[in-house]
N, C-alpha and C positions, 0 to 999 in steps of 0.2 A: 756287719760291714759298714765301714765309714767311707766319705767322700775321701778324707785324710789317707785312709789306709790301700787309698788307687791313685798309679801315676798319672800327672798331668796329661789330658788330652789336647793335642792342637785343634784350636775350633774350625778348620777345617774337615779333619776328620769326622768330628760329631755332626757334624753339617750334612757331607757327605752320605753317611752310613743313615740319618733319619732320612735323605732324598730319596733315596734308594727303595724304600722297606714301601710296600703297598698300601693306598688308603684304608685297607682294612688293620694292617699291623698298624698305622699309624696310631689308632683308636687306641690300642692296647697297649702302646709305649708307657705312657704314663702307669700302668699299672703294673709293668714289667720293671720300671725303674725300681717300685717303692717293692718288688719281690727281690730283688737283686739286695737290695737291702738289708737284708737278714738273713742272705745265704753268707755262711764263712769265707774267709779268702785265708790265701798261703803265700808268701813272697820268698822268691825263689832266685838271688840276683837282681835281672834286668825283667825278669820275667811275676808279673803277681797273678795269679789262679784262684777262679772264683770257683765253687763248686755247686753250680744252678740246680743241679737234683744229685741220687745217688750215684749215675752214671753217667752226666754229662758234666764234661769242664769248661771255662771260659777262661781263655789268656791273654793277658793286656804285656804287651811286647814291647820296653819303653829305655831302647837303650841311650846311654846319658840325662835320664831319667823323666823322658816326655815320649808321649806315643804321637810320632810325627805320621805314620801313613796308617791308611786302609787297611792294608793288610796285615800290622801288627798287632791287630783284633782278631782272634780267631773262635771258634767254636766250635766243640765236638755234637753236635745236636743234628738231627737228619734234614733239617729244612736250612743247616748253613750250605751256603754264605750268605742266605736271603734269609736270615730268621731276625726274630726282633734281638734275641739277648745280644750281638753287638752292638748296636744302636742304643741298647738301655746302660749297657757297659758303659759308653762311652760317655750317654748321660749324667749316669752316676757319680763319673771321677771328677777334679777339676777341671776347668777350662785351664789350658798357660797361655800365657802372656809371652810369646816371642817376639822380640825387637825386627823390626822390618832392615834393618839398614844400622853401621855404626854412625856416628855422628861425627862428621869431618876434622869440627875443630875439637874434637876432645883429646886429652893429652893421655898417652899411654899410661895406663892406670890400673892396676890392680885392684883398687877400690871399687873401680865404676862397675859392679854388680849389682842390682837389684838387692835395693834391701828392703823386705816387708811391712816393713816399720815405718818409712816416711816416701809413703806414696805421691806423686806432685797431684797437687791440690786441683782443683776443676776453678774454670775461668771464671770472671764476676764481672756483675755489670757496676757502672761509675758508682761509688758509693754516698750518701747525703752526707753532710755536716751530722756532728752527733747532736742529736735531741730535735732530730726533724724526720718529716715522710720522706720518702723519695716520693720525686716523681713517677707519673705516670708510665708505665711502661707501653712502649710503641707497640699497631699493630704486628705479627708476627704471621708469616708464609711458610710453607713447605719449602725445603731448597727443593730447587727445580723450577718453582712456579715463580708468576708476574707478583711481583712485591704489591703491598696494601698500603696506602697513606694510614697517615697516623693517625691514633682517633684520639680525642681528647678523655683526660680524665673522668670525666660524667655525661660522655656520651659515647656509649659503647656501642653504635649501631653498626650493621656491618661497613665495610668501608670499602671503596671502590678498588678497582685491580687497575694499575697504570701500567701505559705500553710498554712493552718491553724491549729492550734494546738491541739491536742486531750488531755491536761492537764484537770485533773478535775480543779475547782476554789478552787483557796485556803481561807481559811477565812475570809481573806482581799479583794477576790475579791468579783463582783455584783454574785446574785445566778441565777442560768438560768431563773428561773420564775421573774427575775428585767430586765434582759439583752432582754426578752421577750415583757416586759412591754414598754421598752423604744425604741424600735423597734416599737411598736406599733406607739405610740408616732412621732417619725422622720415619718411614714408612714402617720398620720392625717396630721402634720406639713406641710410633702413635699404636699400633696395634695392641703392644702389652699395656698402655694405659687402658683402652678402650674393655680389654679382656679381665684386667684385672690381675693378683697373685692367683688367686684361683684357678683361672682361666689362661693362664700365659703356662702352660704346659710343657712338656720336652719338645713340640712340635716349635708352636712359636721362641721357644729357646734354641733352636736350633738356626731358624730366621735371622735373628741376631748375630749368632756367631757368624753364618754366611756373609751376612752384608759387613762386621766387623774384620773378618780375611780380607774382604777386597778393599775396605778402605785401609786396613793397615798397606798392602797391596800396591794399590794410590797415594801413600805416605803421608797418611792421616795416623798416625797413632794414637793421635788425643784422644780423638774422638772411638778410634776402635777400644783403647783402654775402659774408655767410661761402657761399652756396649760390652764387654767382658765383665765390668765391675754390675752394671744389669742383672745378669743373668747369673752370675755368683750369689746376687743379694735375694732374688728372686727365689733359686734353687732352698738357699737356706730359710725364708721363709718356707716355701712348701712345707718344709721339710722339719719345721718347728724347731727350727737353731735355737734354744735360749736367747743366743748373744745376738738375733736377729733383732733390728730396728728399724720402723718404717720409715723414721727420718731421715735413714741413711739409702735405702732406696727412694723416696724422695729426690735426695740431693743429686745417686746417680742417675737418676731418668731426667732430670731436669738439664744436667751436667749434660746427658747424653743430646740432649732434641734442643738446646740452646745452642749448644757445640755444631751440631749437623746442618743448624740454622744457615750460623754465622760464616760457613764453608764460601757458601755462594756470594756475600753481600762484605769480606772483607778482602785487604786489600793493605799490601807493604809490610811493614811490622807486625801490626793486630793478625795480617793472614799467618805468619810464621811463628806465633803465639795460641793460631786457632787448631792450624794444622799441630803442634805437637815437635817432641824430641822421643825419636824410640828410645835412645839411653841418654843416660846424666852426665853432661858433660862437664872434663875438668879443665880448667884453665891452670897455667900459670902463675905463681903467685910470688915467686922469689922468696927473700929470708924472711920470715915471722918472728917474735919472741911472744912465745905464749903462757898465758898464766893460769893454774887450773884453779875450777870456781867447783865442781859435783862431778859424781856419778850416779847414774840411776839406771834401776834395772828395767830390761826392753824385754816383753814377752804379749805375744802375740796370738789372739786366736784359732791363726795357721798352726799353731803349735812351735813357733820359731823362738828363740831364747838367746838371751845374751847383756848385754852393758852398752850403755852411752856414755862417756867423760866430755864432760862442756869445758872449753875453756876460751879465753878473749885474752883481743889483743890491745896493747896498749891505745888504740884509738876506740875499742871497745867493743869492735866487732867480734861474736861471737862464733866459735866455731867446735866441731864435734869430733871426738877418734871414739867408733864403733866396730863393736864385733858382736855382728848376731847373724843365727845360723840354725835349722832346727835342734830342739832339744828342751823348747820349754821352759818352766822356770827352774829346775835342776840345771839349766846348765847356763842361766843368767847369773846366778848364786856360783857357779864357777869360776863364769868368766871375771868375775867382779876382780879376782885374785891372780891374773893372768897377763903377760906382758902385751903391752899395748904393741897393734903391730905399724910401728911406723919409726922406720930408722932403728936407728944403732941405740936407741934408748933401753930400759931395765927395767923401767916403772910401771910397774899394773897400774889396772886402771884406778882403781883406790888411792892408791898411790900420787897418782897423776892431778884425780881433780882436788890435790893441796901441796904440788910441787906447778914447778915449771919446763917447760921445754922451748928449746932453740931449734929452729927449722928452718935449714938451707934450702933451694928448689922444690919449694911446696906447690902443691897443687889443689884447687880449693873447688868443687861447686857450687850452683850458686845456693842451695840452699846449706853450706856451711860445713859441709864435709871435706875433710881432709882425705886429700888422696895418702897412697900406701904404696906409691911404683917407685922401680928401682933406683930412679934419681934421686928419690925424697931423703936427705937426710936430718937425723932432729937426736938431740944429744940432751941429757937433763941439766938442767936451769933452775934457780931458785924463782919459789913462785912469789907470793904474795896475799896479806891476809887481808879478808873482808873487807877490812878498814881502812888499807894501805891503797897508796895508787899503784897498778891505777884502777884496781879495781875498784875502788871507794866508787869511781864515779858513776858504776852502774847503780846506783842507789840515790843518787842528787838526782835523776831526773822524777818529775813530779808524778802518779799514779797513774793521772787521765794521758797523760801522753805516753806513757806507759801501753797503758790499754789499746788506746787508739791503734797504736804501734803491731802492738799482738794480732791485735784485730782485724789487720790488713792480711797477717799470715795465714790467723787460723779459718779466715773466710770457706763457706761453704764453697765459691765459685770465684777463688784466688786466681790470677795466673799464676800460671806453673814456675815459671822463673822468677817469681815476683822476688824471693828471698826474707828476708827477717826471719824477726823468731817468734815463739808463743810465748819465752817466758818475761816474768816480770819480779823485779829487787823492791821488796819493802821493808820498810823500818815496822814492825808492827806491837800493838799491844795485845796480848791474848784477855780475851773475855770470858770464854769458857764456852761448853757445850751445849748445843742446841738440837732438837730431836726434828728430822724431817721426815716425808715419806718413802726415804730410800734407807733409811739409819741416821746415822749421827752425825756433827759436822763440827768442826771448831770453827767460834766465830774470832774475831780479830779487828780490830780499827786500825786504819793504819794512817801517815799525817795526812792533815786535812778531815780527818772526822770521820771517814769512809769507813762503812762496815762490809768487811771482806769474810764470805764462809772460806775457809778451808778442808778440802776435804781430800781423802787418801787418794793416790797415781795407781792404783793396784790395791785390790782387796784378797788377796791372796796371800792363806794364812802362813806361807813358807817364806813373802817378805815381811817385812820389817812396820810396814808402812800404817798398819792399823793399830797397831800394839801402840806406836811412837806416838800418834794423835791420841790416842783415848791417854797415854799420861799427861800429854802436853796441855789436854783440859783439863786436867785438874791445879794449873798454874795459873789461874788469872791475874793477873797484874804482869803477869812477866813483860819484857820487852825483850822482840827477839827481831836477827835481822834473815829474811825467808825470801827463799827463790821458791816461784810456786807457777804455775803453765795456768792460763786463762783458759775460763772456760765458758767460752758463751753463753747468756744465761740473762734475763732482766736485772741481776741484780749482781753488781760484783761477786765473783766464784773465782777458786783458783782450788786446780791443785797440790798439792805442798811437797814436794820434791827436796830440799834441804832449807838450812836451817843452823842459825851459830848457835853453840851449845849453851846452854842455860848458864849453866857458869864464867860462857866470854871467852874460856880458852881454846877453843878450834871451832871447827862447822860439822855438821851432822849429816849425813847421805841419808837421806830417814827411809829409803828402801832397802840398805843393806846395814848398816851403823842400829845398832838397837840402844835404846836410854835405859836406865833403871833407876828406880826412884833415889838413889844418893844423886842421881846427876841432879834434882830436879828441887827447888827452892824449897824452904821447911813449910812442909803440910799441914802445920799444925797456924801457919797464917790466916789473918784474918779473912775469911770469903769475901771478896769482891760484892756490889751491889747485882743483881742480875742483867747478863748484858741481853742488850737489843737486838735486833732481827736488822738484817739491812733491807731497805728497801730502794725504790728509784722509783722514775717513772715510767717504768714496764713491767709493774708488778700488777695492775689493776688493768692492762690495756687487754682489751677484748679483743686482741688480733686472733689469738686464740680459735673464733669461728672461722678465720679463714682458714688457718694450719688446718683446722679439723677435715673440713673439705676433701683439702687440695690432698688430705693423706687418705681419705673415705676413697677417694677417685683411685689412687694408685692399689690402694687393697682389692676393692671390690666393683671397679670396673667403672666405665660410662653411665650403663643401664640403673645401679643401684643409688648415681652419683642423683640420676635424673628421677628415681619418685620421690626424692625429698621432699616436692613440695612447695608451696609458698616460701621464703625466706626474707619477706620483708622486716620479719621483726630484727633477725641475724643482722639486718642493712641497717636499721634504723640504727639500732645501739654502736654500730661501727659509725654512725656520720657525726654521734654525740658526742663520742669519744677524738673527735677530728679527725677520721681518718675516712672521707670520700670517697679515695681509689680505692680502699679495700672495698667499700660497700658494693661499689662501682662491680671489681674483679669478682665479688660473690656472686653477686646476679646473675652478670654474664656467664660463670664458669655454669651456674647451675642451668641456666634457660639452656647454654650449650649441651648439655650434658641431656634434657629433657628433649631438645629437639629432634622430633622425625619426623618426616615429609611421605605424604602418599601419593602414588600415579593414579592417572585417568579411572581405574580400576577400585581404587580402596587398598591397596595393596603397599605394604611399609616398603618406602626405599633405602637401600645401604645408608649407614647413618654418617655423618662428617667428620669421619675422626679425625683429619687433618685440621677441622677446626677448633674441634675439644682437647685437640692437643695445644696447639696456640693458645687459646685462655687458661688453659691450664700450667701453661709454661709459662705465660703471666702472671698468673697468682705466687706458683712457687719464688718464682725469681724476686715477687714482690714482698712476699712475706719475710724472705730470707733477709732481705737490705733491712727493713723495719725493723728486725728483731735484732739487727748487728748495731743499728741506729740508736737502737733504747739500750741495749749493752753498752757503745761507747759512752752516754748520755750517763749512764747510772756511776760511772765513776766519775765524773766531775762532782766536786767538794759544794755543798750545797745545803742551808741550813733545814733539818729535819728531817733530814734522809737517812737518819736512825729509829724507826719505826719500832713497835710491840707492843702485841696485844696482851690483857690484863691472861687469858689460858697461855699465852707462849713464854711469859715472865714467869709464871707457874712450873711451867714445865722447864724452862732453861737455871731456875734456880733452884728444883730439886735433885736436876744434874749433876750442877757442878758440888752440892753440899754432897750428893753422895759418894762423887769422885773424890773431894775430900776426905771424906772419912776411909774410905779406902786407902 
């Protein structure tokens, strides 16, 4: 049995049904989880049935396909309704995500469902100028508690508690029953830092979920979302997901106890940004003329499947008609060939991103999606090639502003509404193939000098996307013009999404569109000299010791954060490199993470997680700006910023002669 193969649980329930079971069953959940695991199940309708031994059943009761109460867990076993297998059940399956409330101003919309695929991004702090630190990040409190002055960058001593206000909240501000909530909140949070993946169990999973009800509850849903995405990212560690990554639990616990932070201490606009939107609101947009630029296939870990068609408007804003829904990559590779659902139009989506459409009473939100409700009308239109306007001019803007741009979207701690997009139009030269530690990558220059990897959207041998790179290195000199999704990284990365065809006469969806060598310039041309590696200046930065940390700490707890050790040499090589605050943030996270205090007795006291949370939610927040700082910093055009070593011109140039011959 899979988490997949059980319906969504409301984390109230899960909540629930662990409060309930005795501190002796609590001991034993965790190991009743990972037993439930490998008994079969059967789905039956609304009803899916686990079979815990030869004669006992267990049935997840989830009509409209979420299990909203108590008692749509059952169990045939002598010690229910107090036994653990509902509690583990409940563990086992997803958390859902229900929307607290619709969202006032949203326009009747068929669209406005949840879709897998483009979850709103978590909040970010001011971001530096590219190719600089940020500053220091300010002391940080538990919400609930008297705020701390700020401490300076290189001197991290504790910092004094200022009195606290006796002001009622004014309208603008959180109401004590949110300021409550969110307290709650940074208290589950600190906990599973302090425990670890190891040690953050179905128990403290369950903590979570509780305090996440009542802040969605309180009409928090930012913040309850990011304490669901927690406990999701958590679970699949345990549980040794493949697709599990700690950077991405990282981002949500930081997401989570930044967000919980900010409850108490914002106010106006930022509070109505901190607090969250339960759903995607659309607005009114009146008539469009839209021109289609791709499509590309959307398939998702949840197992969800389907198409994106991008297309922009004559001022160049871009905007998306998607249909994904489960089924995987079988049914992305469907939908590809299937009419777009919006208005009176004919055109699949294939179709679409190289024709045009006209749209009456459009509806748009703000991350670019096209509503689909009964008002929307959109009829087919001639679109526009490549080169024409107006699409030409998404390709006259310059890289670096390009990236910058991306980079405000694909931000670890975006605001939610911020809107833009990740991708980015280059003119590019292909170089040829380069080998890295994850496979293979086509590299590229593109104007200005920049060397850009390109590498596949999906490795997934039923798309299109790995076949079409590995031919397209073996074309160096080509000049091609490529839409590709930024990917965070020291050193210009993109992924390659389409592309005009080698021969000039259309554009290529390089996930579903496949090349074959006649499309592709004569082979028997001379080989190119061997191209370079790109490099910037965050390829050699030892920020590195801090990410390591600040992800030691979320894997394996406080206690393993804290026998590290001396770390002065980690500080020193950080102040050489110019970066103080990092050095600064190491120290401090680790002394925090080391520090315990004894009473009168000899006797260890409760340790401060509330405060190894705060340095640690410092570090993350600080590492993240850095590393988006040397990313924007790496695309500006700058002489010698085409690096290679005498082994990687070795190895990039028996590449591409092999690809040749081939």
């Amino acid at each position: 049995m899979t988490a997949a193969q059980l319906p969504p649980v409301a984390p109230e329930v899960t909540a629930t049904l662990v409060e309930d079971l005795s501190p002796r069953l609590r001991k034993r959940l965790d190991a009743a989880v990972a037993k439930l695991g490998a008994r079969p199940t059967h789905r039956d309708g609304d009803t899916v049935t686990i079979a815990v031994d030869d004669d006992t059943e267990l049935r997840l009761h989830a009509p409209g396909g979420v299990v909203a109460a108590v008692d749509a867990i059952t169990c045939g076993c002598l010690l229910a309704p107090a036994c653990v297998h509902r509690a583990a059940a409940a563990c086992a399956a997803p958390a859902a995500d229900l929307p607290s409330e619709p969202v006032p101003d949203a326009a009747p919309d068929s669209s406005s469902a949840a879709d897998p695929t483009l979850e709103p991004t978590p909040a970010t702090a001011r971001k530096p100028a590219p190719g600089t630190a940020p500053a220091a990040q300010p002391a940080l409190t538990p919400p609930g508690s008297t705020p701390l002055t700020t401490a300076p960058a290189n001197d991290l001593a504790p910092a004094t508690a200022a009195a606290p206000g006796n002001a009622a909240p004014a309208p603008d501000e959180a109401t004590p029953a949110q300021c409550k909530a969110a307290a709650a909140l940074w208290s589950a949070g600190a906990a599973v830092l302090e425990a670890g993946v190891g040690g953050s169990g179905a128990v403290a999973q369950a903590a979570l979920l509780r305090a996440a009800h009542t802040a969605r509850l309180r009409q928090l849903p930012r913040v309850a979302s990011a304490a669901l995405s927690v406990v999701t990212l958590l679970r699949a560690a345990r549980a040794g997901d493949p697709s599990y990554r700690t950077a991405d639990l990282v981002t949500a616990l930081a997401e989570l106890l930044g967000t919980a932070h900010r409850v108490g201490t914002a106010s106006g606009v930022e509070l109505a940004a901190v607090r969250g939107r339960a759903r995607r609101p659309y607005s009114p947009d009146g008539s469009l003329r839209l021109y289609g630029l791709f499509t590309e296939p959307v398939v998702t870990d949840s197992g969800h499947g389907g198409a994106r068609t991008w297309v922009a408007a004559p001022d160049g804003r871009l905007c998306t008609v998607g249909d994904v829904a489960p089924g995987g990559v079988g049914r992305a590779l469907g939908v590809a060939d299937r009419t777009v659902r919006l208005g009176d139009t004919a055109l699949t989506h294939r179709e679409l991103g190289r024709a045009g459409l006209a749209v009456s009473g459009a509806t748009v939100s703000p991350d670019g999606r096209l509503g689909a409700g009964k008002g929307v009308k959109a009829v087919t239109a001639r679109g526009a090639a490549w080169t024409e306007p107006p699409l030409a001019a998404l390709w006259e803007t310059p890289a670096a502003e390009q990236a910058a741009r991306a980079l405000r979207s694909v931000s670890r701690y975006a605001e939610p509404d911020g809107g833009g997009s990740d991708l980015l139009f280059l003119d590019v030269e292909l170089l040829g193939a380069v080998r890295e530690s994850g496979g293979t990558c086509l590299l590229a220059r593109c104007d200005g000098g920049v060397g850009v990897r390109l590498t596949v959207a999906d490795d997934d041998p039923a798309l299109a996307h790995r076949d079409n790179l590995m031919l397209l290195a073996t074309t160096a000199g080509t000049r091609l013009r490529i839409i590709g999704r930024l990917v965070p990284a020291p050193h210009p990365r993109l992924t390659l999404l389409a592309c005009s065809h080698p021969t000039g006469e259309s554009t290529v969806d390089l996930g579903f569109d496949r090349l074959r060598r006649a499309d592709l310039p004569d082979p028997a041309a001379p080989v190119r000299p061997a191209p370079p590696q790109p490099g910037g200046p965050g390829v050699d930065s030892p920020l590195h010791l801090l990410e390591r940390r600040v992800e030691q700490a979320v894997s394996a707890g406080r206690a393993a954060l804290g026998m590290l050790g001396d770390v002065t040499t980690e500080a020193r090589r950080l102040r050489r490199a110019g970066l103080p605050t990092a050095a600064g943030l190491l120290t401090a996270l680790c002394a925090s993470a080391a520090q315990r205090e004894r009473d009168l007795f000899g006797r260890l006291l409760p340790a401060d997680t509330d405060g190894f949370a705060a340095h640690w939610l410092a570090a993350a927040r600080y590492t993240a700006a850095v590393a988006e700082s040397l990313c924007a910093a790496a695309w500006e055009p700058s002489p010698g910023i085409l690096m290679e070593s005498p082994a990687d011109a070795a190895t990039t140039s028996r590449l591409t002669a092999n690809g040749s011959r081939r």
